[in-house]
Every structure is written in C-alpha cells, then in structure tokens.
N, C-alpha and C positions, 0 to 999 in steps of 0.2 A: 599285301592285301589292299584293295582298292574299292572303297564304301561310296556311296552316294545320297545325298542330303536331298529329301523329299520337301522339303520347308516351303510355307507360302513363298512364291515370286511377286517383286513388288511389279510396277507398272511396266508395259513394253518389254515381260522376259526378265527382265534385270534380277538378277538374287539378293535376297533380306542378308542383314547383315547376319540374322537368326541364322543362316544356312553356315556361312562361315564359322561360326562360333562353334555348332555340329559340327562340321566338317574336320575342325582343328580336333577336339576332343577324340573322336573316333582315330585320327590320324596317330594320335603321341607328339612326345616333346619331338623324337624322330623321325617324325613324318611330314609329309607336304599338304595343301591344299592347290589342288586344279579346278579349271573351271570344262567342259565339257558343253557344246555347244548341241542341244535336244530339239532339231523341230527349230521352233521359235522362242526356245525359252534355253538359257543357263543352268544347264548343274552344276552344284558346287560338291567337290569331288575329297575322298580323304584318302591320300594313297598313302601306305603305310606299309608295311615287312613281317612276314612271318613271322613263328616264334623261333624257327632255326635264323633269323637272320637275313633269309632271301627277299628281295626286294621282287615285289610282285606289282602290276602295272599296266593295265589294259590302255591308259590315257596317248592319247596321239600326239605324234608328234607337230601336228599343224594345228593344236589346240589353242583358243582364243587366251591372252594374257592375262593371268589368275591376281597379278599384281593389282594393275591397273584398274582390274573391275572392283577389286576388294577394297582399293583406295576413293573408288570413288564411291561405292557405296557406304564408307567411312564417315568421308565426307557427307552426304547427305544427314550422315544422323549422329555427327560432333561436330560439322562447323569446319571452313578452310583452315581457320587458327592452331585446333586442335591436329588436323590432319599434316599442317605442317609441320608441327613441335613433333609428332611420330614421326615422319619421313626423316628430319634430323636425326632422332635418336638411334633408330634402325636402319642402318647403313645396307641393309639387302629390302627395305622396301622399296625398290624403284622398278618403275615398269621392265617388263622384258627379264626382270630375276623372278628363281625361283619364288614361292610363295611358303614358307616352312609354318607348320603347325603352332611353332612356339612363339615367331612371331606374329603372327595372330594374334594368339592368346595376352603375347606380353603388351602389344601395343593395346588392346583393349581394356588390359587394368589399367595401363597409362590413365588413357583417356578417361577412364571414372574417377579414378582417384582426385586427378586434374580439376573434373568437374564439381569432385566432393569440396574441394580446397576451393575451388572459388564463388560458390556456393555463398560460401560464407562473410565473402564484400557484402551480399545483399539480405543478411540475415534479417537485420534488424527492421531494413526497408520493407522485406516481404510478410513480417510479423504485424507489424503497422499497419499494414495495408489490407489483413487479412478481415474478410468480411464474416464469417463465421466467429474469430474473438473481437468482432467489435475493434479491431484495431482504430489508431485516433484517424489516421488517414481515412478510413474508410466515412466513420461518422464526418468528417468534414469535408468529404464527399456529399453525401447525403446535405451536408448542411447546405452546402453549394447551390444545389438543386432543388431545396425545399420540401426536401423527403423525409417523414420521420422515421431516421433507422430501425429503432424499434417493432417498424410494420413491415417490414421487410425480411419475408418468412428466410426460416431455415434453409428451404427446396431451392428459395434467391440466392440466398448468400451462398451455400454450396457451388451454384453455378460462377457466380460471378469471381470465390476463389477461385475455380478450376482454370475460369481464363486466365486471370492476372497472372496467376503460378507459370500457364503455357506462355504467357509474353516474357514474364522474366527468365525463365529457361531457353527462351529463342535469343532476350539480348544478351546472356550467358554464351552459347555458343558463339555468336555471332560477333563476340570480342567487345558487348557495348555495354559489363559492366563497369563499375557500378551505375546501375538505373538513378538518375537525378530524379529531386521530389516533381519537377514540372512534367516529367514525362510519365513519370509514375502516377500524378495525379489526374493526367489525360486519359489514362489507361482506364481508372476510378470510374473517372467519370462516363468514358465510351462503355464501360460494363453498366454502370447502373441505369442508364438512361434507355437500353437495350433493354434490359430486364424489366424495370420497373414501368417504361413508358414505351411498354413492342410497337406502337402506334407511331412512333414519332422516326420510325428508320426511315432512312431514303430509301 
C-alpha cells in the first residue's frame, strides 16, 4: 500500500520534516519512505504491504533520492552536528539507500533525546537569564542600561524570553553550547534595548 503525505511544503517545494514523520508512521516499522517528484513540489510518500504481505508500489523507478532529501531537511531542523551523529549510527542513511520507515522514526528520537540531554549544559544559564523569573542576569541587564526591571511589563518580558530561549536553542544545535555569560549577556542586552528602547534600532 502506497500513502502520500499532504503536509505543508517548506520553501522552493522542499518537504517539512512533518511530512516525513507521516510518512514513516503510515508506512510501519516494515515499510519505506519515497519521495515522489508533483509538479514543482515533493511528496513524501509511505509505501508499505498489504495485510497478506504483498508488497504493493505505484513509486518509479527514476524517483528523486528520498535519503538525501530526508537528510537534508534533517539537517535544517537539528543542526550538521546532529545530522552527523545520525548518519554514524544508521549505517543505511546514506544518499542513493533505501529510506525505511523505522529509520526515520529511530533517528528522530535520537535527535530529541540528544537535544533533551544537552539541553541541560545551559539549564542554569537559561534560568538566569529568564526575563519572566526575574532571573539575576536579566535584572543586571536592566541594570546595564538603566532600566528599571520592575517597569518592564509582562507582554516585554514574554517577548524578550521567547528570543533568548530561540538563540540558545540555535547555539544548541549549532554545537555552541555551553552559551558563555559574555555572549549570553549580549543576547540580554540586544533583547532589551529592542523591546524597551524600538526607537533606538538601526
């Protein structure tokens, strides 16, 4: 049986990692993921088998490499470091091999788990720094710049978490933790100075 994953497409056609992760599920631990070339845009495909066992399969045979595209849209959303440490461990993720359902699936929980685990170099840092508890980093931030934290509503601080949180998750992927307090406190500062002083951007 051979499914096809509907999922947003990210830019230029390319498919969301989201269609992959469909795709495997629909497929089984016994089944493949193809990619299927629509027009201008990729499907990502779940070819899979019967319940007697017959392997059932409309996908061509001059279909675009389901590996390579899967890997690089990997990459895009865990970082070369991670994509590597998969490629090691799963010895049929390489361009030009099939693409099987299960790895998919397994190399995806790699990569979270991964991420959960290291996560936790920057606990304490991103606690700190959090603008919502008043972390100490935060107020001496504020102090920096002659701001009194205290007036610095809720609707701010919310915002100015959500970046910090997006920068330390990029230098997470990106192999550059742990976040040092100088870089973290540049981060601080380019958030509050945005927020509290929108006049002052180039």
């Amino acid at each position: 049986m051979t499914t096809q994953s509907q999922s947003n497409h990210a830019a230029a056609g390319t498919p969301t990692l989201d269609a992959f992760i469909t795709a495997a599920r629909a497929a089984g631990e016994q089944g493949e993921v193809h990619v299927r070339l629509d027009g201008q845009n990729f499907l990502v495909l779940a070819h899979g088998r019967t319940a007697t066992g017959r392997d059932v399969s409309w996908i061509a045979n001059d279909e675009p490499d389901a590996t390579s595209i899967y890997l690089s849209v990997f990459q895009k959303h865990y970082g070369q470091r991670l994509t590597e440490a998969v490629k090691e461990n799963f010895s049929d993720l390489s361009p030009g091999k099939p693409l099987s359902a299960r790895t998919v699936t397994l190399a995806l929980e790699m990569a979270d788990r991964s991420l959960t685990a290291l996560s936790g170099v920057d606990f304490l840092t991103r606690l700190q720094s959090s603008a919502m508890a008043r972390g100490r980093n935060f107020d001496e931030a504020c102090s920096r710049l002659g701001i009194d934290a205290s007036s610095v509503s809720g609707e701010t601080r919310g915002r100015i978490d959500t970046d910090i949180q997006r920068r330390f998750q990029a230098a997470l992927i990106n192999g550059e933790s742990p976040v040092d307090t100088v870089r973290m406190q540049a981060w601080l500062d380019e958030a509050l100075r945005r927020e509290v002083f929108p006049t002052s951007r180039e």
